[in-house]
C-alpha positions, -999 to +999 in steps of 0.1 A: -467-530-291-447-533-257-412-534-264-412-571-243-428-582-269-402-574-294-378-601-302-343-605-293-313-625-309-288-641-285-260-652-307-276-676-332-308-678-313-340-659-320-359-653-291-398-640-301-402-619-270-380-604-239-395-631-214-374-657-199-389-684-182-356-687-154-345-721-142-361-733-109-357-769-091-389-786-095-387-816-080-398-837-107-365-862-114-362-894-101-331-905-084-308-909-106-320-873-125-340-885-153-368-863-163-403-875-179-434-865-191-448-841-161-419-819-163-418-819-201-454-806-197-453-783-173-423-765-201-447-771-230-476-754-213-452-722-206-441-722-244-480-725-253-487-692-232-456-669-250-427-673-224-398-669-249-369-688-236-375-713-211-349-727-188-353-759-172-343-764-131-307-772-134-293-802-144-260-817-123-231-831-148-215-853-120-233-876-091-208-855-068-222-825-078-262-835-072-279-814-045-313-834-044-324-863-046-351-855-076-327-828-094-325-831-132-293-847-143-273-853-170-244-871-159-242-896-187-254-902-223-288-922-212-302-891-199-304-876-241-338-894-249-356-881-220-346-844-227-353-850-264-389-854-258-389-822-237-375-798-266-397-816-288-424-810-268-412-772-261-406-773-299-435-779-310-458-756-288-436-723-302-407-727-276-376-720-275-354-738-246-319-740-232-306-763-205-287-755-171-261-773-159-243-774-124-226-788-101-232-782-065-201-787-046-204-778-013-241-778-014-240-813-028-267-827-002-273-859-013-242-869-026-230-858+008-258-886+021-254-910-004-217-919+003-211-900-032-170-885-033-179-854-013-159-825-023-157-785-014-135-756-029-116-748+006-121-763+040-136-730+054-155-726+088-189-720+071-195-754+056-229-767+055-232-798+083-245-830+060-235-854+083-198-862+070-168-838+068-160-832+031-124-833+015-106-806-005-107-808-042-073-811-058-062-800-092-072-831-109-108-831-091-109-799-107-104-806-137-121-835-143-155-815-130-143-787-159-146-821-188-174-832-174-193-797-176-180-802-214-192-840-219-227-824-204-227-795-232-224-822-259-254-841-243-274-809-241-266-803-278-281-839-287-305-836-269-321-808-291-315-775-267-313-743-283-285-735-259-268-743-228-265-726-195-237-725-168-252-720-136-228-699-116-248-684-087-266-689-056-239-705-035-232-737-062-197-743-070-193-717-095-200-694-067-179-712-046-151-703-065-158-668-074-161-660-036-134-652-009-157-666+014-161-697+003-127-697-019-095-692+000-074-710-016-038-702-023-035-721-058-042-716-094-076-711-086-083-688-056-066-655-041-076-629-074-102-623-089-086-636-120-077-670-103-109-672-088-130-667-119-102-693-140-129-723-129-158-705-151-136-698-179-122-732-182-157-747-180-164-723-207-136-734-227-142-772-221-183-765-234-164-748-264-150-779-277-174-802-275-205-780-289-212-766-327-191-730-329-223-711-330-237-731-301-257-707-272-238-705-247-248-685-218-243-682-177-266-677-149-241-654-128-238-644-094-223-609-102-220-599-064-219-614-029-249-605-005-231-606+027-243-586+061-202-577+068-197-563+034-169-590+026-174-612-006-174-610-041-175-574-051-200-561-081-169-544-096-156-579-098-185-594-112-183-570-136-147-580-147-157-619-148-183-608-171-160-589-191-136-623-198-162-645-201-177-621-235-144-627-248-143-660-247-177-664-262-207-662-237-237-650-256-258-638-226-256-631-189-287-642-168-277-612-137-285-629-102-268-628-069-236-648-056-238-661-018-262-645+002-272-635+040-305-651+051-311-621+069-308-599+034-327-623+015-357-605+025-352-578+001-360-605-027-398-613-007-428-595-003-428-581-036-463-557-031-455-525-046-433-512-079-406-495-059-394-535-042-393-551-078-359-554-101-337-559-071-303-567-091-311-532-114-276-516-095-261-550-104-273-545-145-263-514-148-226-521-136-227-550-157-239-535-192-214-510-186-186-539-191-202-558-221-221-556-252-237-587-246-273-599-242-286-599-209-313-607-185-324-594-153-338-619-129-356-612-092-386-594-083-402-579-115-439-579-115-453-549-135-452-541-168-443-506-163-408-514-146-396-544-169-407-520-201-380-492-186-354-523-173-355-531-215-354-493-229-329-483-204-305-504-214-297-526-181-307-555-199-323-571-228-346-600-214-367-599-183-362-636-166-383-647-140-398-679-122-421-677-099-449-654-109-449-685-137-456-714-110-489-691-096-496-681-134-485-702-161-504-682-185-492-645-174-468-639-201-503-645-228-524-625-200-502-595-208-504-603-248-537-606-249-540-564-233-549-581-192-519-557-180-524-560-142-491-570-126-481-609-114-505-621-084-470-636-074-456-614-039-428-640-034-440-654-001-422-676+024-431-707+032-453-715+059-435-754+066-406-734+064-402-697+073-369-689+055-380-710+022-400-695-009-440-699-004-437-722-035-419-749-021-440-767+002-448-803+015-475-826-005-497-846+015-466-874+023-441-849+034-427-847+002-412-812-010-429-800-040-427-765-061-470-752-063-483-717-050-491-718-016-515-692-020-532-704-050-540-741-034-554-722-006-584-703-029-591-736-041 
């Protein structure tokens, strides 16, 4: 048997395979964040064809902190129900499934739009233009975002999860703080690496209290900055926030990137050929050198033959991915079952939008939607 499907334990959690199912927006909220019965589905279905751990898109713990309009949240104790009949459904079709919760900060789009308390890390020059000028968070903004990542841990708990997950890449405000691009300020929280990383701890700390002792608690990290002058969050860095947050209880690492370069994001497309997939692998093996921990390796793996020598190398422990799962729900089965040809996904771009992935794309309104480009075309 392929050593993918071997299982793995991340803290109290027994995981039947090494395939993570990685959290993507899907579009599938309404306005006010509450999921229903197409996204609970769509997770059941991937827990039906083998995907191990599945992550849901993530889930904002403030209304200041929500990006879209129809982005999962779980802001407030109404949301529980709706999420319960997800891991019951994920539950019950094999599953296993842990939650991701953010906040957006800078990114916050439709708080920005929706007259929502607009806040950013530091009043840099590189803020994204919604319409209104933004103000700087103070200490107690702050730390009231820290409680509330807590008060959304306890939901996630209720709700049935078999874990929780920070999300602290991809430009969000996690990243936001962890970058000296995005993070210059001159307080408790920016200038070293050990100031800038305090925000993750202490959302780690605040989850701590208000979740069982033995509760899952992992982070979706950006361990490095992706930047075309070099500048940014260094990998030697990301190793060392990795390093504090082991010791103060994370269970696993989901490896991804920190802020990134349009220009350099097209390392991470076009995936045709072995020698283009596992694009953080440099990134993994900096990062197991500083922990013992779990981890997973998202972006770019296709093949069998390169996430088999990702897991007996050592970089990491679980192969997470998304979108070879939106053009083949069933491809984690397909390999079970002995079908070993590699994903059909190539990570295209969008053809409504050149800089976007190919599986976000308009619906017949106008309306942004995550399907495979590709495969709606054959049919």
């Amino acid at each position: 048997m392929s050593v993918l499907f071997e299982p793995v334990k991340i803290g109290r959690l027994e995981v039947k395979n090494r395939f993570m199912r990685s959290a993507t927006y899907f579009a599938l909220a309404d306005e006010n964040g509450f999921v229903g019965e197409a996204e609970a589905n769509l997770l059941k279905t991937l827990a039906k064809n083998e995907v191990g751990l599945i992550v849901p898109g993530f889930a904002y713990v403030l209304k200041n902190g929500q990006w879209a309009s129809d982005m999962n949240g779980i802001q407030d104790d109404d949301h529980i129900s709706g999420y319960r009949k997800m891991t019951g459904a994920v539950h019950n079709a094999g599953g296993k499934i842990v939650l991701q919760i953010a906040h957006t900060g800078s990114m916050a789009l439709t708080a920005a739009q929706t007259g929502a308390d607009y806040m950013v890390v530091s009043l840099t020059d590189n803020l994204p233009d919604f319409g209104r000028k933004p103000r700087l968070m103070t200490d107690e903004d702050i730390e009231n975002i820290v409680v509330e990542f807590g008060q959304a841990a306890r939901r996630v708990q209720e709700a049935g999860f078999d874990g929780v997950q920070i999300h602290g890449a991809h430009g969000y405000l996690g990243s936001q703080f962890l970058s000296p691009r995005t993070n210059q300020r001159t307080d408790k929280w920016g200038g070293s690496i050990e100031n800038r990383m305090r925000f993750i701890v202490e959302v780690t700390r605040a989850i701590k209290k208000q979740v069982d002792d033995d509760f899952p608690i992992m982070i979706k990290l950006g361990c490095s900055d992706y930047l075309e002058d070099g500048s940014g969050l260094t990998i030697e860095e990301g190793g060392k926030v990795v390093k504090a947050l082991e010791k103060e209880g994370i269970c696993n690492v989901e490896i991804s990137y920190n802020l990134i370069d349009p220009p350099l994001r097209k390392r991470f497309l076009g995936i045709t050929k072995p020698e283009k997939e596992a694009v953080l692998l440099r990134d993994a093996r900096v990062i197991r050198d500083a922990v013992s921990i779990p981890l997973a390796l998202v972006t770019g793996m296709r093949s069998i033959p390169v996430m088999e020598e990702v897991i007996r190398s050592g970089a990491a422990d679980l192969i997470s991915m998304c979108r070879p799962l939106i053009r083949e729900p069933n491809l984690i089965k397909r390999w079970k079952e002995g079908d070993s040809r590699p994903a059909d996904c190539i990570s295209c771009t969008s053809d409504a939008h050149k800089t976007l992935y190919g599986c976000f794309n308009p619906d017949e309104t106008g309306k942004m939607h995550i399907y495979c480009r590709q495969l709606k075309k054959k049919s």
